[in-house]
PAZAPA-4460 file (N, C-alpha, C; in steps of 0.05 Angstrom, whole numbers, plus 32768, in hexadecimal, padded with zeros to 4 digits):
% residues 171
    n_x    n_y    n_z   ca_x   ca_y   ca_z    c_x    c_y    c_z   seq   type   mol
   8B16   84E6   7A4A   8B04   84EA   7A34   8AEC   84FB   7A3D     1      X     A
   8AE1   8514   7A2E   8ACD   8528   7A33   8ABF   8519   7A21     2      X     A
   8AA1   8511   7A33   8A8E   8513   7A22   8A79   8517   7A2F     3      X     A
   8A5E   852A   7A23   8A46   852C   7A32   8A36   851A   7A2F     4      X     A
   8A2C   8514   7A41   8A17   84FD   7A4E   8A00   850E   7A55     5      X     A
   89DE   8514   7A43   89CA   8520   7A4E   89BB   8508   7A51     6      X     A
   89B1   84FC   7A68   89A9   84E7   7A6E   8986   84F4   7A76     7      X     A
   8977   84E6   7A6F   8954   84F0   7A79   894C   84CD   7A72     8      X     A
   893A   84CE   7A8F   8920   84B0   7A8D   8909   84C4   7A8A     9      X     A
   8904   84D6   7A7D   88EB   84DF   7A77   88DE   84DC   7A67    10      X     A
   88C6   84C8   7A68   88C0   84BA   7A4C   88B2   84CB   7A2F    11      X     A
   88B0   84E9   7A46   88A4   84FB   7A34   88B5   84FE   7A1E    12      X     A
   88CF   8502   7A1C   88DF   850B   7A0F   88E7   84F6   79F8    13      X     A
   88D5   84F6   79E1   88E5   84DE   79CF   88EF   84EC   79B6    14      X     A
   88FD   84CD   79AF   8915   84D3   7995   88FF   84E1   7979    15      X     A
   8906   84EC   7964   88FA   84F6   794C   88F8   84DB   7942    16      X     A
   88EB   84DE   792B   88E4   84CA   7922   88EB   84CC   78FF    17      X     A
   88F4   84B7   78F8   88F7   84B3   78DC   8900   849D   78CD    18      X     A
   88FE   849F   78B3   8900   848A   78A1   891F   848D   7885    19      X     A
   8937   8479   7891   894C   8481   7877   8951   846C   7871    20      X     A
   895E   8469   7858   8968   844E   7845   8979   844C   7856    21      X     A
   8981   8431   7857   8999   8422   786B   89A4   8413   7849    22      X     A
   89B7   8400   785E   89CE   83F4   784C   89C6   83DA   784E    23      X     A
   89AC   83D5   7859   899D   83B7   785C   898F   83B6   783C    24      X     A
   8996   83B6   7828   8988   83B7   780A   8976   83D1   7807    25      X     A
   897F   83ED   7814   8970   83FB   780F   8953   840C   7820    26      X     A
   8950   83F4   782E   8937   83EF   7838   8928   8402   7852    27      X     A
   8920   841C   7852   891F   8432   7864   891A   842D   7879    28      X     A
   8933   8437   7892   8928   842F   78A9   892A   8445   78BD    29      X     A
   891B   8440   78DE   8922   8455   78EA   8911   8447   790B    30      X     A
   8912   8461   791A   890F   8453   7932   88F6   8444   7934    31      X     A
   88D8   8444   7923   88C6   8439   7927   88C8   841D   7921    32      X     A
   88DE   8422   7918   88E4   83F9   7909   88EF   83E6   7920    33      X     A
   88F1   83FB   793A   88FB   83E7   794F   88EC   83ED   7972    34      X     A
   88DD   83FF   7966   88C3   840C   797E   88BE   83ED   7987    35      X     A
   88BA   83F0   79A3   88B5   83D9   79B3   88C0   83C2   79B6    36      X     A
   88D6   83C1   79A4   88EC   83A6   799D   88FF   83B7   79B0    37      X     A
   8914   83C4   79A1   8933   83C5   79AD   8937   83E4   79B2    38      X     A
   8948   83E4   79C4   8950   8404   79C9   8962   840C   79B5    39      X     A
   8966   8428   79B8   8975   8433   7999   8994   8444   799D    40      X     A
   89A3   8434   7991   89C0   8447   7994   89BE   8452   797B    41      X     A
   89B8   846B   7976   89C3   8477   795A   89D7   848B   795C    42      X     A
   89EA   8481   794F   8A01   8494   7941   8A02   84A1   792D    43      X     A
   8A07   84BA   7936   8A06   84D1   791D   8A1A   84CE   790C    44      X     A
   8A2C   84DD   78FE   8A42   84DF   78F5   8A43   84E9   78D5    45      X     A
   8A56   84F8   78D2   8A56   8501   78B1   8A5C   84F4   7897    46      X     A
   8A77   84E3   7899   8A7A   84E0   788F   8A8D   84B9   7898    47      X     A
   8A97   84A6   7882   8AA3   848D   7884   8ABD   84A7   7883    48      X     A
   8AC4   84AE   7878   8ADC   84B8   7874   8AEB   84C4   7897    49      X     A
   8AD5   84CA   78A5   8ADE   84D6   78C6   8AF1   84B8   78D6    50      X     A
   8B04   84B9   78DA   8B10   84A6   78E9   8B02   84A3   7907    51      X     A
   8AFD   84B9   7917   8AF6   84B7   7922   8AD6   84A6   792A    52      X     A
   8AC9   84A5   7919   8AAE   849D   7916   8AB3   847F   790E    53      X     A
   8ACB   847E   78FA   8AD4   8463   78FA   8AD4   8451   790B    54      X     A
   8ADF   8460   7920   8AF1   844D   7936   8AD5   844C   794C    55      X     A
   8ABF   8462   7947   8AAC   845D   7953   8A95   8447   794C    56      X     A
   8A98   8442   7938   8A8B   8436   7925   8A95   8416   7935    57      X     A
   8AAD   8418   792C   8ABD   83F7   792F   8AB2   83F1   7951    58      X     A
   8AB4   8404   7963   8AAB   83FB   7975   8A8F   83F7   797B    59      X     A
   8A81   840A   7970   8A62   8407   7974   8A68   83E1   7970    60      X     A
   8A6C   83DA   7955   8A6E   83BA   794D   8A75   83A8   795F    61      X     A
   8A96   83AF   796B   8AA5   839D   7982   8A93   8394   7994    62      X     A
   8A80   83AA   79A5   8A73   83A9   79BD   8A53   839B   79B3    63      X     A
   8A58   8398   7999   8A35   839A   7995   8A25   837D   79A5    64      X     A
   8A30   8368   79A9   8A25   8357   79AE   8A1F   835B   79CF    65      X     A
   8A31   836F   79DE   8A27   8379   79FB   8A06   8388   79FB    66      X     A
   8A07   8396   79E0   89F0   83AA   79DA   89E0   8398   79D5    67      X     A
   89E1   8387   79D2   89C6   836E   79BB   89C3   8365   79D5    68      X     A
   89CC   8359   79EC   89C7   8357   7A02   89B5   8367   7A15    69      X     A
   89BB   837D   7A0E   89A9   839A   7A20   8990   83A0   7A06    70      X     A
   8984   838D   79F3   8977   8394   79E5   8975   83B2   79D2    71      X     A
   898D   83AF   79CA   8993   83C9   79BD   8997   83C2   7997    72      X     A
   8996   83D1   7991   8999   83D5   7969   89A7   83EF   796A    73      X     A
   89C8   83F1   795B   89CC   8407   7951   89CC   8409   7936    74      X     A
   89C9   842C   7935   89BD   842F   7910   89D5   844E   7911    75      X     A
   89E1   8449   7900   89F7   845C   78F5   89EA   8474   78E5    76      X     A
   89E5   8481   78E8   89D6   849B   78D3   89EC   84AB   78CE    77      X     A
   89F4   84B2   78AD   8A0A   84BC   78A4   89FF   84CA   7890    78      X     A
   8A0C   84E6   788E   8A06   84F4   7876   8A09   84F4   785E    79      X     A
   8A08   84DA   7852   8A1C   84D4   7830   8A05   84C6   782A    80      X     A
   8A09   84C5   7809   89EE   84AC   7801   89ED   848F   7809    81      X     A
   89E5   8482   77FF   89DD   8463   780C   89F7   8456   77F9    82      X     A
   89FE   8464   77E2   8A0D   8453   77CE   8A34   8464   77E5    83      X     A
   8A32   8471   77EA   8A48   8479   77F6   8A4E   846A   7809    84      X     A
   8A42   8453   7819   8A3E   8445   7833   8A4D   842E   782C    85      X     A
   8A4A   841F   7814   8A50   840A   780A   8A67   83F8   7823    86      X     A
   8A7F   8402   7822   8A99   83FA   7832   8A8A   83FC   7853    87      X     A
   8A82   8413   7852   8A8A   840E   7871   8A6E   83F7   7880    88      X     A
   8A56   83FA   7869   8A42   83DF   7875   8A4F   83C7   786E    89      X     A
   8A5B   83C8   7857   8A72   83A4   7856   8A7A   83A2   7873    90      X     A
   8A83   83B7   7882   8A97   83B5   7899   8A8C   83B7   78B7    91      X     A
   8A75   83BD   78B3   8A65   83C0   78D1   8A4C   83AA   78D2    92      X     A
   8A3D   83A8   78B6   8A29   8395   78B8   8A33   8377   78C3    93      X     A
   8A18   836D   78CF   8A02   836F   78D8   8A04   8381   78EF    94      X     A
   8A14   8386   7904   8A14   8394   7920   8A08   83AA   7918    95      X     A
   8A0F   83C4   790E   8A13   83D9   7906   8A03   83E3   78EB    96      X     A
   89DE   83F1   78EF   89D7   83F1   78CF   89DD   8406   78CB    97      X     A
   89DA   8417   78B5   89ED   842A   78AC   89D4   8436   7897    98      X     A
   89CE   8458   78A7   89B0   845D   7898   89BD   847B   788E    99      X     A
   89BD   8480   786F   89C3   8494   7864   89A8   84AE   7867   100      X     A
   89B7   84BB   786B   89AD   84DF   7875   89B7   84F6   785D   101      X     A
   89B5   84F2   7847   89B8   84FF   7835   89B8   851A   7834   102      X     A
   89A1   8521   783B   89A6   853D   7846   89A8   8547   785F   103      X     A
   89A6   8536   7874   89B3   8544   7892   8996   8551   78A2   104      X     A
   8982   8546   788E   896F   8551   78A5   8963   8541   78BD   105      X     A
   8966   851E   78CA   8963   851A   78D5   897B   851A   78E4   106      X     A
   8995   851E   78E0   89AE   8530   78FB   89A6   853C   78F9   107      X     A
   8999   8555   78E8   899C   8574   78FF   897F   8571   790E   108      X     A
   8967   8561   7903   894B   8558   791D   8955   8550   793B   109      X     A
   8973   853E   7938   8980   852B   7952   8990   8547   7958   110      X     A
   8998   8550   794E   89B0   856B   7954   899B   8583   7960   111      X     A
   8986   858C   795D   896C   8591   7976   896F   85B2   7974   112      X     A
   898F   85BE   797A   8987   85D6   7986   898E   85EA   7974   113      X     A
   8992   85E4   7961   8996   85F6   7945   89AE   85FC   7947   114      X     A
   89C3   85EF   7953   89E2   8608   795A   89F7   85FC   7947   115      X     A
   89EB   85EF   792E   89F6   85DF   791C   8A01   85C4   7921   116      X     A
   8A05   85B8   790E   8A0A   859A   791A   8A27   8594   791D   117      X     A
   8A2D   8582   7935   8A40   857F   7940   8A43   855F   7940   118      X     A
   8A52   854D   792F   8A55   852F   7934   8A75   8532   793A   119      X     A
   8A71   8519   793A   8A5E   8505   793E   8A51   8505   7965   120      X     A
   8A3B   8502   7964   8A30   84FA   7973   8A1A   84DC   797D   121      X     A
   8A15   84D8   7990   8A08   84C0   7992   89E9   84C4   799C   122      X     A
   89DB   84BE   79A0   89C1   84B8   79B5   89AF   84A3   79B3   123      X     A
   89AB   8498   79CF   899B   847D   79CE   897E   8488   79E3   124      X     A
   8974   8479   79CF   894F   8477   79DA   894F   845D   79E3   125      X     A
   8933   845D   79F3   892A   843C   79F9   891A   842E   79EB   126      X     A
   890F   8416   79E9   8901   8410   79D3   88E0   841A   79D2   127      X     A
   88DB   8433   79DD   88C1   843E   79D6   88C9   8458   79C7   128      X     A
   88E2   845C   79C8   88F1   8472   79BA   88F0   848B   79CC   129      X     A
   88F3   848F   79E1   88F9   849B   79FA   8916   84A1   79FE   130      X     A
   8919   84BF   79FB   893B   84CA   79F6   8940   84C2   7A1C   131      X     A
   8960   84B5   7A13   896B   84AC   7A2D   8987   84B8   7A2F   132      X     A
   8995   84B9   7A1F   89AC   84D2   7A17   89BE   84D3   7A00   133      X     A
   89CF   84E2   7A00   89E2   84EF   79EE   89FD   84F3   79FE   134      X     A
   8A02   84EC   79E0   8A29   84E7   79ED   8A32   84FD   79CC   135      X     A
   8A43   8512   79D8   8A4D   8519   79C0   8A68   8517   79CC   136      X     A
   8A76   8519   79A8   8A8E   8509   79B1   8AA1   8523   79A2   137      X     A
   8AB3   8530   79B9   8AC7   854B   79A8   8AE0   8533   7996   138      X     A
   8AEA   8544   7983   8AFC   8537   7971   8B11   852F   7982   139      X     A
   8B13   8514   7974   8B2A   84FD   7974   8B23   84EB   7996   140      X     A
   8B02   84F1   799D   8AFA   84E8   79B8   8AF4   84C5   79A7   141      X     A
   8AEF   84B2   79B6   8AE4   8499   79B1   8ACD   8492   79C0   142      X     A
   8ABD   847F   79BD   8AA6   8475   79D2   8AAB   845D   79E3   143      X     A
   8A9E   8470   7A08   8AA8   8457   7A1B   8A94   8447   7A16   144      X     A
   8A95   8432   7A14   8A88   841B   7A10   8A80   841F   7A2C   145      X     A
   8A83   8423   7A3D   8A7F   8414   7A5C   8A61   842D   7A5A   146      X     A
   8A6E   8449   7A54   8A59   8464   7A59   8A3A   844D   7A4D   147      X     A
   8A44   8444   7A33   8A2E   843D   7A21   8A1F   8429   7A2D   148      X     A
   8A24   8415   7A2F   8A25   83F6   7A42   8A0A   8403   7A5A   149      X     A
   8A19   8412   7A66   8A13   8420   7A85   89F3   842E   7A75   150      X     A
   89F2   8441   7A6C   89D9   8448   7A6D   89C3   843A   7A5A   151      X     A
   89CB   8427   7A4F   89B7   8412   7A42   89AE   83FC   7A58   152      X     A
   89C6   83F8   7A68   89B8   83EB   7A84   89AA   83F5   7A8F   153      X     A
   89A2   8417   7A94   8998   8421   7A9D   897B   842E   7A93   154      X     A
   897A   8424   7A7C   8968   8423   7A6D   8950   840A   7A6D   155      X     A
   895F   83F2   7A74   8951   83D7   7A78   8947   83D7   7A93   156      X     A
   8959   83EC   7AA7   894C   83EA   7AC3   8927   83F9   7AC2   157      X     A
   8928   840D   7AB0   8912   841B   7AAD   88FC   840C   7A9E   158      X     A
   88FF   83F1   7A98   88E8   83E4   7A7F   88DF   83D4   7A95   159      X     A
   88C2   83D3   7A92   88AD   83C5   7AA7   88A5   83AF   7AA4   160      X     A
   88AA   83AE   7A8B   88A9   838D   7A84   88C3   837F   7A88   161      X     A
   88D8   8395   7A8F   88F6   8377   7A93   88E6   836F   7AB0   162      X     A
   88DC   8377   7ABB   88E0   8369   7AD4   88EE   8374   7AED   163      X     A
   88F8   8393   7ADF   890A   83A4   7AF8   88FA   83AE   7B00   164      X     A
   88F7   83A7   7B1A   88EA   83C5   7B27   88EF   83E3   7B29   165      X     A
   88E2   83F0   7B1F   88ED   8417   7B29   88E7   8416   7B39   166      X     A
   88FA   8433   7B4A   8902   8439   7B63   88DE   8436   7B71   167      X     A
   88C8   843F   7B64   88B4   8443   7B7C   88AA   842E   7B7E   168      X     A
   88AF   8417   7B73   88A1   8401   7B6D   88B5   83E5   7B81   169      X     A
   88CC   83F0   7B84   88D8   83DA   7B89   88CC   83D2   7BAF   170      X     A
   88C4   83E3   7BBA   88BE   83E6   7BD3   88A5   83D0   7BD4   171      X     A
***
């Protein structure tokens, strides 16, 4: 399985910021709704109709209670209206919220380099919203859970309140 991994602990570098209807009654949400609470898996993706995103989807869910463990929240951002979501939040909620992108302008903010947008892709921040990486995934690829798992642990090693020491500190 090809997939890129841009990994940075540079706290300079954080996620965009924004506000979309989810499939929670509507109710607009986005990374500030979990600043200082939980780190962030967001998945991009175009469309319920992509199998691929499906099967990414079903697993984001499978694994989620490993993620709720590593203090994580994932939020599905999809290009269709909120009323187009209907089926697939029956099928992912509670694990999985599901935040409509109607017009595609917060993917192409996450999509960064203008070279058009390419999903589905992933990227997780920490809970100050500090970009930690991106996984894009070429067609008919799936997500390693372990890749995912792995750098959300590595994410908790960097928080000063868990109690881990960083490298200059542990001495």
């Amino acid at each position: 399985m090809k997939m890129t991994t841009i990994t940075s602990n540079d706290s300079e570098i954080l996620i965009p910021g924004f506000s979309l209807p989810s499939t929670r009654g509507g109710v607009r949400m986005g990374p500030a709704d979990f600043r200082q609470q939980k780190n962030l898996i967001l998945f991009f993706f175009d469309s319920w109709k992509c199998q691929q995103c499906r099967r990414i989807l079903r697993s984001l869910k499978e694994h989620a209670g490993t993620y709720r463990e590593l203090d994580s929240a994932i939020l599905g951002v999809v290009q269709v209206s909120l009323i187009g979501l209907t089926k697939a939040a029956a099928e992912l909620e509670p694990d999985v919220t599901l935040l409509a992108d109607e017009d595609g302008r917060v993917t192409a903010a996450y999509q960064g380099d203008g070279a058009g947008i390419i999903l589905p892709f992933l990227v997780v921040a920490d809970r100050y919203g500090a970009f930690y990486g991106r996984l894009e995934f070429a067609s008919g690829e799936d997500l390693d859970h372990r890749e995912l798992a792995s750098l959300l642990e590595f994410i908790e090693t960097q928080c000063p309140e868990c109690g881990v020491p960083r490298g200059d500190e542990a001495m």
